[in-house]
N, C-alpha and C positions, 0 to 999 in steps of 0.2 A: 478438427478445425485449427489452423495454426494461429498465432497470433496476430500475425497481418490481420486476417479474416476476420477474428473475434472482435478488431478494433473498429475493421472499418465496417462491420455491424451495426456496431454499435455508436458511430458518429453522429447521427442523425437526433442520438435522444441524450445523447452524453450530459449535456450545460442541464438538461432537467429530471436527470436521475440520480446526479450528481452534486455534491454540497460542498462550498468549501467556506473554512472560515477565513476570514477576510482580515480581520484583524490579526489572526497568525502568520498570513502571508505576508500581509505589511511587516510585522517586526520581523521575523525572518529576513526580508529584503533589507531590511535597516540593520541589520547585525553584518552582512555581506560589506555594505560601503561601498553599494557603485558610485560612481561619480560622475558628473555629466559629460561624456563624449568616452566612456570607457565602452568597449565592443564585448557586448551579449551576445553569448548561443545559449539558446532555450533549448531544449535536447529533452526530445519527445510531446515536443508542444500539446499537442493535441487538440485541441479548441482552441487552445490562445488562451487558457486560463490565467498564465501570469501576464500577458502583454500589458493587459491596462498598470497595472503595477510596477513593471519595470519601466515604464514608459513614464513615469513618478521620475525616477532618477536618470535616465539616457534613452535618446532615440537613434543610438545604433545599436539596434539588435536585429539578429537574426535566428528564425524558428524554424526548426527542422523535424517532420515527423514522417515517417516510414510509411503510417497510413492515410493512401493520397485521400479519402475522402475524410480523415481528420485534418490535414494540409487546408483542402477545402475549403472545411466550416471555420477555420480560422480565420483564412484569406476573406471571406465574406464577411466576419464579423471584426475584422479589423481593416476595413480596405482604404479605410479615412485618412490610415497612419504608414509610416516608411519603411514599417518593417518589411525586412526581405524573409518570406516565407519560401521556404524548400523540401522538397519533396524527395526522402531520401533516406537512407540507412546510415546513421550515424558511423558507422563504423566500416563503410566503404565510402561513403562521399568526401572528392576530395577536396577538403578544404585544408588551407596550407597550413603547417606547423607556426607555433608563433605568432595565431593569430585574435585572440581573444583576452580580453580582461579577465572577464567571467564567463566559466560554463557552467551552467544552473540545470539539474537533473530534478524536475520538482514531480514530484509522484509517477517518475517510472521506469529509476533503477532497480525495484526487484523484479522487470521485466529483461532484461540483460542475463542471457543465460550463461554467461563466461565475465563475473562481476572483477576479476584480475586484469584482464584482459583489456575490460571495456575503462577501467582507472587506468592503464597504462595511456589506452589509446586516446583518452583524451587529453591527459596532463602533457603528452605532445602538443597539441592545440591551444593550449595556453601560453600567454605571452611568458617571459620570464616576470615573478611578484605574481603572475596572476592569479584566480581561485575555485577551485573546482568543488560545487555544491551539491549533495544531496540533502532535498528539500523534501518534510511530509507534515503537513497540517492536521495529524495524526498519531499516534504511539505507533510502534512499528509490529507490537501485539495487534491491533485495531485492526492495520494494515494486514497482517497476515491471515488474521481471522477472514474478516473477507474473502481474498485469494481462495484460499481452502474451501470454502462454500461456493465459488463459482462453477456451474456445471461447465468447464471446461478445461480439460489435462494440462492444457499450457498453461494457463493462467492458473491452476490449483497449484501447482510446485512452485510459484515466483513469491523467493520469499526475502524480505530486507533484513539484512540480519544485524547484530546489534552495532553501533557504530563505533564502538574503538575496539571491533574487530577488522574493521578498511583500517585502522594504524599503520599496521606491519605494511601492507599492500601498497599506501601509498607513500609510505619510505624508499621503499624499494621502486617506486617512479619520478621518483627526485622531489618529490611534494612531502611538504611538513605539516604536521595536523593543526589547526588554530583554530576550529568550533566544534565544540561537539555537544548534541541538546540530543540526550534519550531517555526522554520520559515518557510518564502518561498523557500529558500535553501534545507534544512533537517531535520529529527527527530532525535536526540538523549536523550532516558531517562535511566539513570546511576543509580541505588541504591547499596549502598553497605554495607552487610551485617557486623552485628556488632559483634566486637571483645568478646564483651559478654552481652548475651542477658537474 
């Protein structure tokens, strides 16, 4: 079963199989520094878990998930709000260079199978100053442990590896490192693209 599949399975019971801490996410988001009218992609949305949150600090965001019956349940549980919800592959859909404050990958870049690739392709997408986040309200041990217990191949090998190993990676896309949180707590890795490259 590929991971499309595995995801949009599993849509329907996600928000109640699922736990997240609340208060992690909050500081997390308060360590970023959106500001009100800076332009959010949520990247891998999946339920809309961080919507209510970001919506704390700016309502221009937009949320992009691959799996349209994760798109869905999003769209239904935030339909109140302006979020522009899209249905799509971050890494073909085109959205223009230059266009983003903040890209916030919050629990599902060890699902990125070419993790070089997918930092390249987004640090395009940010404005120049902007910041490209991976977000886990978890240790990246936690995180992997899980993975590896899921009965399924795709999802068994996605794994977050530690985070001032994305350094070198995101030097080399013109992004300079500014957060980095790996512990038993949480994962935060912050690079933020340069004003001129």
């Amino acid at each position: 079963m590929e991971k499309h599949d595995f995801f949009n399975d599993m849509a329907a019971a996600w928000d109640t199989t699922n736990h997240y801490d609340t208060d992690k996410i909050e500081l997390m988001l308060k360590l970023l520094y959106i500001k009100n009218g800076d332009a959010v992609l949520d990247v891998g949305t999946g339920t809309g878990v961080l919507i209510p949150f970001l919506l704390k600090f700016t309502g221009t965001i937009c949320a992009i998930d691959s799996a349209e019956k994760m798109i869905e349940a999003a769209r239904k549980k935030h339909a109140h709000t302006k979020v522009n919800f899209v249905h799509g592959d971050i890494m073909e859909y085109p959205f223009e260079d230059a266009s983003f404050d903040h890209i916030i990958c919050y629990s599902v870049f060890p699902h990125f199978d070419d993790k070089r690739r997918t930092i390249a392709h987004l640090a395009k997408k940010l404005k120049p100053g902007g910041l490209l986040s991976v977000l886990h309200s978890s240790s990246k041990e936690k995180i992997n442990g899980v993975h590896v217990h899921v009965h399924n191949r795709d999802i068994m090998a996605d794994i977050l590896p530690p985070a001032r190993g994305l350094i070198a990676c995101a030097q080399d896309c013109g992004l300079r490192e500014e957060i980095i949180i790996d512990n038993a707590e949480m994962y935060l890795f912050g690079a933020r693209r340069k004003w001129h490259v």
